[in-house]
C-alpha positions in Angstrom: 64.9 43.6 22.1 61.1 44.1 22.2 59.3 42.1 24.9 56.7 40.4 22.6 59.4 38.9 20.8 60.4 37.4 24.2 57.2 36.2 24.8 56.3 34.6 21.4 58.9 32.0 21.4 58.2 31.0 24.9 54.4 31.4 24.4 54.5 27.8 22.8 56.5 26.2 25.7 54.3 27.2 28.8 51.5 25.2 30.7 49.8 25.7 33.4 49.7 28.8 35.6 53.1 30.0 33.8 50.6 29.8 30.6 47.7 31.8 32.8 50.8 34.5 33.6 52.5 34.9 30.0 49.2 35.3 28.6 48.3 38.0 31.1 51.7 39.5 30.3 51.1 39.8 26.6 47.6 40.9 26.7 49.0 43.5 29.3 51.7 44.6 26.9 54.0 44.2 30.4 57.6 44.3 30.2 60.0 41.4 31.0 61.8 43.1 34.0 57.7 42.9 35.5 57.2 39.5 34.0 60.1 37.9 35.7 59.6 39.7 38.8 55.7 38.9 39.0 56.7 35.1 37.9 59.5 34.6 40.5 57.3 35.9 43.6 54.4 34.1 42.3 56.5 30.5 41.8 59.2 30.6 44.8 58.5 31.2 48.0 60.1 34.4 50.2 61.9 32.0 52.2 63.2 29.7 49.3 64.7 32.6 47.6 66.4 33.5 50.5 68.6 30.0 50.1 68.5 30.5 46.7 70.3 34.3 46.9 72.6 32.2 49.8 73.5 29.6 47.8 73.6 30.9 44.5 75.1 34.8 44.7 76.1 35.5 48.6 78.8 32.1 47.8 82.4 32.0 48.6 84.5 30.9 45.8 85.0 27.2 45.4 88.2 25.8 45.5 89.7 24.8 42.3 87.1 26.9 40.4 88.3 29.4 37.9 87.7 32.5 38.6 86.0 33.6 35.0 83.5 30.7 36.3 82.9 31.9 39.9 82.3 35.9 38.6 80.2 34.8 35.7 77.8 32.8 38.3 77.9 35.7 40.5 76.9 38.4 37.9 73.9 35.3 36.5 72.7 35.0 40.0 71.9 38.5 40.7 70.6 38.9 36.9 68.5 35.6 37.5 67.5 36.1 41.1 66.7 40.1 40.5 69.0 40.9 43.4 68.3 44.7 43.8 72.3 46.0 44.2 74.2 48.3 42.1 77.3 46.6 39.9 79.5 48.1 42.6 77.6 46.2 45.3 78.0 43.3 42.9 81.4 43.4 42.4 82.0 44.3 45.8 80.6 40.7 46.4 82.3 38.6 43.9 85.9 39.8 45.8 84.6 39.2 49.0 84.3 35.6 48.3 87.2 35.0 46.5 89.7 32.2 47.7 92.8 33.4 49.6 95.1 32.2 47.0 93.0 34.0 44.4 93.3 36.9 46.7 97.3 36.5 46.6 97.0 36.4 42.9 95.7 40.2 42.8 97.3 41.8 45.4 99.0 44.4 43.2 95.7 45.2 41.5 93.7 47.8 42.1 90.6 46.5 43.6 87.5 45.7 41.1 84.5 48.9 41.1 82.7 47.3 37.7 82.0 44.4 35.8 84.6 45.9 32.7 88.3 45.3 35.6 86.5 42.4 36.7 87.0 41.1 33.2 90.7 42.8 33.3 91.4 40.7 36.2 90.1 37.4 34.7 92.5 37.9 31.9 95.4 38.7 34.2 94.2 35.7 36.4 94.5 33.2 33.5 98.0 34.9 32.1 99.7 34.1 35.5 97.7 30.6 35.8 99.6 30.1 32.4 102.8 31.5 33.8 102.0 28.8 37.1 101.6 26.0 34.8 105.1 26.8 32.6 107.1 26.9 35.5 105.7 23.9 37.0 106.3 22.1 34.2 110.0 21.1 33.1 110.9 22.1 30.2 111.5 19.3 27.1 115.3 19.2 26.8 116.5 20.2 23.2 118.8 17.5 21.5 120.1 18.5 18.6 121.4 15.0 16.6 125.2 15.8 14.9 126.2 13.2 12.7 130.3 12.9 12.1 131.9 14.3 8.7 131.7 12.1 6.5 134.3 11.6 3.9 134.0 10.6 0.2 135.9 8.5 -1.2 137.2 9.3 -4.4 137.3 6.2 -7.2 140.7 4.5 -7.5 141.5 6.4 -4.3 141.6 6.7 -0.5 139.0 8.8 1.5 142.1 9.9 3.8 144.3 11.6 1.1 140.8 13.7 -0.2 140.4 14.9 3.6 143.8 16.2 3.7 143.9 17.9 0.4 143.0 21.9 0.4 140.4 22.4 -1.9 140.7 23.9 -4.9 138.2 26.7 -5.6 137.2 28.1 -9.4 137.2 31.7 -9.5 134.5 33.3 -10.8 134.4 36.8 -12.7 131.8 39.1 -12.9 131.2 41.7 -15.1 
């Protein structure tokens, strides 16, 4: 995506010194990596992003949070924050905070090394979570309603005597 099509749209929403900054962005012809970074040491202090990188990426997984969830606000704080580590560093993060039953969960798979088995595991995550949930759950008894024979009862005649009678079949002939 070009950058100036970045910085149009948000061209019309800025005031202030973020105005004074886009405007020297564009006129620069900078890129958005060098925008973001210039913008984020310009409008949060060093020691502000420091809580922010504690409390947004270098988290522990929160109990009862899916795990999609907690890897997805891992990978959008490093992306958002600019957290200079590689995807292995990343990933390497995300399964040190997992929970200890999320842990149990994975123990025979191999350990994560990119974002692509990180997206494995959140599919295997959710197929036993489903498996969980089945066997928790009982399961709906089948009844199957059988109604009684009934017996027709032939004009003039008793139903009993039909019931007992063999039937008589037609024979059919093919040709």
């Amino acid at each position: 995506m070009n950058d100036s099509a970045i910085y149009e749209p948000m061209y019309h929403y800025c005031r202030g010194e973020l105005l004074a900054l886009v405007t020297q962005a564009i006129d620069s012809r900078e890129t958005f990596e060098n925008f973001h970074a210039r913008s984020l040491g310009h409008f949060i202090p060093t020691r502000e992003m420091s809580q922010l990188r504690i409390a947004r990426y270098e988290r522990v997984q929160s109990v009862g949070e899916h795990f999609s969830n907690y890897v997805q606000a891992i990978q959008n704080a490093a992306l958002v924050l600019r957290i200079n580590e590689s995807e292995v560093q990343v990933v390497e993060r995300v399964v040190e905070g997992l929970t200890s039953t999320q842990r149990a969960r994975f123990v025979f798979q191999p350990p994560p090394s990119s974002f692509r088995e990180l997206e494995r595991l959140a599919i295997v995550h959710r197929n036993i979570a489903y498996a969980d949930r089945s066997r928790a759950e009982p399961a709906p008894e089948a009844t199957i309603a059988v109604e009684p024979p009934t017996e027709r009862a032939e004009p003039g005649g008793s139903g009993n005597k039909r019931a007992q009678e063999p039937r008589q079949r037609k024979a059919v002939v093919c040709f």
